[in-house]
Phi, psi and omega in degrees: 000143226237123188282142155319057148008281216287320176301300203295346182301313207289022171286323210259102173321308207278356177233040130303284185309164172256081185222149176245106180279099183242044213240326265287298241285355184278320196112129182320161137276174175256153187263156190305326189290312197277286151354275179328302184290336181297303186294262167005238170027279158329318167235014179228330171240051190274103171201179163245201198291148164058046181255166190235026135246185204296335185278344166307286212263332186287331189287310167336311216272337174284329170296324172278301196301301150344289194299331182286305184315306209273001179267326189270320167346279196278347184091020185285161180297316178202158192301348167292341170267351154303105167236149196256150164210190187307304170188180207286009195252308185292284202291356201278298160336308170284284192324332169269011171278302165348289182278342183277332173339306182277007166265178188234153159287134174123330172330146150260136181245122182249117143327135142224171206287323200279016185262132124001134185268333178286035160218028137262318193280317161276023174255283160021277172286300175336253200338297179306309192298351201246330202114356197278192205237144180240099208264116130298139154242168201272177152212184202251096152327298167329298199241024173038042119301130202289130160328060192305319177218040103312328199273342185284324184259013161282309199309322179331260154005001171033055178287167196271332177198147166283076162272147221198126185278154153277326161199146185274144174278337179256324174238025190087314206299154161268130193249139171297066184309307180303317196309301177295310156324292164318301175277006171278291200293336186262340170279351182059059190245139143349163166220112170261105173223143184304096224232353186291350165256001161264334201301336171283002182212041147192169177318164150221121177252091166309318170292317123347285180282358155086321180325166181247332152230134246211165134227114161244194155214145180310314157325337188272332181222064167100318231213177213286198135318087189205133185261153148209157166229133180285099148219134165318110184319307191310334199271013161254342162300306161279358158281142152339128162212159194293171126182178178288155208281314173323322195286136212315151179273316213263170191237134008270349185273007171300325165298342199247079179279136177090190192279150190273199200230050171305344142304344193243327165337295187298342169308309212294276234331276200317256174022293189253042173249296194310343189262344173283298168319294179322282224279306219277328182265016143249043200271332191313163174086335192254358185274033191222013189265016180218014158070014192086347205296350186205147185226189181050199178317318161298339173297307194305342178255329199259005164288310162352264175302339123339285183322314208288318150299007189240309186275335154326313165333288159325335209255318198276351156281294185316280184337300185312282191329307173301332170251002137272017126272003139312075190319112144113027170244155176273097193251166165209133166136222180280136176261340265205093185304327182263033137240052155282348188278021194227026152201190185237159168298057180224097186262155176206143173205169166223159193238119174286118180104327153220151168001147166270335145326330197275314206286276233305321196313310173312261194352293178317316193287344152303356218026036170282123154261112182194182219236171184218130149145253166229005183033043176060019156256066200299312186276007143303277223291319171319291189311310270205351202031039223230358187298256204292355150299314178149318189098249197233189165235126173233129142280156190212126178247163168227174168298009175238020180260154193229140168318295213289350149309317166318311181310316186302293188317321187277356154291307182295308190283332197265359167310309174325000000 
């Protein structure tokens, strides 16, 4: 079964109004499930940690029912490798004051160009601060595909950690994540990887990819401004952490420092209750597509987020159609509808003759949303020579997004 535009619509308070929302990689709306839990929290378990009455111990047990969900979520082995922080930016920062600890000067640390600037800037300054040495890899300008072997003659150089995105926030693409790993881990390298901008549109499997470390943010996908990182417990059991001397030794809360944002914890809860809903009122048809590998509630998020790549799929042809009837416009990344699956609905472009302000500015007047600039992926725009221009133009659809929106927008772009 194919999802329902208007049932998943009506989850979203906020798309009631009349605006087209194409911000999303910028960050979703929130779905009603995720509201609902925020409010509830706030007013029926507002307390803080470790207390021995009931609004204490009622807020524990919801910071837990989050953490066990969101472990079931990513596929973790147990809700302890799950930790929450402010944003994937933040918490990324911490782990690498951690982990540089354990490095030597002269280590390599390896980078690439197609990232996010946090899971660039706090490998950067770690390296400075430790001595290490810092290998970029390129990627392929034409379709902004990551360079494999570049990437292949960086792992030469046996670096101590990969980081590495999952899907670029400026330009679409999906990186062979299990693919990288798998040759990072045989170079005895680390695995970081940036995961906030696939996570609203396709599964994620920690265990499958073997990786060691996972980051997303709630915001990216339906629930409030909220980080979490996936690491394999033994390795947050034995990295350093900063924290205050009361505070819990063991991970996760060695990580999660001062009191945490137990109203937005329960945000995420709603957030993947909404992705629980999703996969049980769509579900014919999926259930023989994962081969028995997942049962309970993880099954029900990875039909979910299935559904959610098959219908993206549909946003992600209009889109395209719609922006190669454009004159004098530039797209960049993939283009090749049968290598859509190497990518998420998120197009960047540029328009000859204007600005990428003058155009979003146009879009807004339509109540079209979508973003301009460099979106913190500095070393795209950089690459791309596109930096001191103004940067990119982007769009972005999610599943609660409509062909006939798409439609619009590309009436509102051809005004141009």
């Amino acid at each position: 079964m194919i999802l329902d535009p208007a049932t998943v619509r009506s989850q979203f308070p906020a798309l009631q109004r009349p605006v087209i929302f194409l911000d999303n990689p910028g960050g979703t709306q929130i779905a009603r499930t995720s509201l609902d839990q925020i409010q509830r929290y706030l007013v029926e378990a507002n307390a803080n940690h470790g207390g021995a009455f009931a609004t204490s111990q009622d807020s524990d047990c919801r910071v837990g029912n989050a953490r066990s969900a969101m472990a079931e979520f990513l596929n973790a082995s147990r809700p302890e490798e799950i930790v929450f922080g402010p944003n994937m930016t933040s918490l990324t920062f911490n782990i690498s004051r951690a982990l540089v600890r354990t490095f030597q000067p002269g280590d390599t640390l390896v980078v690439t160009r197609l990232d996010h600037d946090a899971n660039i800037s706090p490998w950067l300054l770690a390296a400075e601060d430790r001595g290490c040495h810092i290998r970029w890899v390129d990627f392929h300008a034409e379709d902004c595909t990551l360079d494999m072997e570049d990437l292949k003659t960086a792992l030469e150089e046996k670096p101590r950690l990969v980081a590495v995105g999952y899907a670029s926030n400026a330009v679409g693409t999906v990186n062979p994540v299990k693919e990288i790993t798998r040759l990072a881990h045989a170079a005895g390298a680390l695995v970081y990887i940036d995961a906030v901008q696939y996570a609203p549109h396709g599964p994620i499997d920690v265990t499958d990819l073997d990786c060691d470390f996972l980051v997303c943010s709630a915001y990216k996908f339906f629930g409030p401004h909220l980080g979490i990182l996936y690491g394999r417990y033994d390795l947050l059991d034995r990295l350093p952490a900063y924290r205050v001397r009361p505070a819990p030794s063991d991970p996760p809360g060695k990580f999660e420092t001062g009191t945490g944002n137990f109203e937005h914890y329960c945000g995420l809860l709603g957030a993947l209750e909404y992705f629980q809903w999703l996969g049980e009122t769509f579900e014919q048809g999926q259930s023989g597509k994962y081969g028995g590998r997942y049962t309970g509630r993880t099954l029900t998020f990875k039909k979910a987020l299935s559904l959610v790549q098959s219908y993206e799929i549909g946003l992600s042809r209009a889109l395209l159609e719609n922006l190669l009837e454009v004159p004098g416009l530039q797209l960049y990344g993939i283009t090749d509808e049968d290598r859509f699956d190497c990518r998420v609905p998120t197009f960047s472009f540029t328009v000859k003759g204007w600005t990428p302000r003058q155009v979003a500015e146009r879009l807004a007047s339509y109540n079209i949303n979508l973003w301009n600039g460099n979106f913190y992926a500095l070393a795209v725009t950089e690459r791309l020579g596109l930096e001191n221009s103004g940067g990119l133009v982007r769009v972005g659809a999610t599943h609660y997004n409509t062909i006939e929106e798409v439609q619009k927008f590309g009436e509102a772009l051809r005004t141009l």
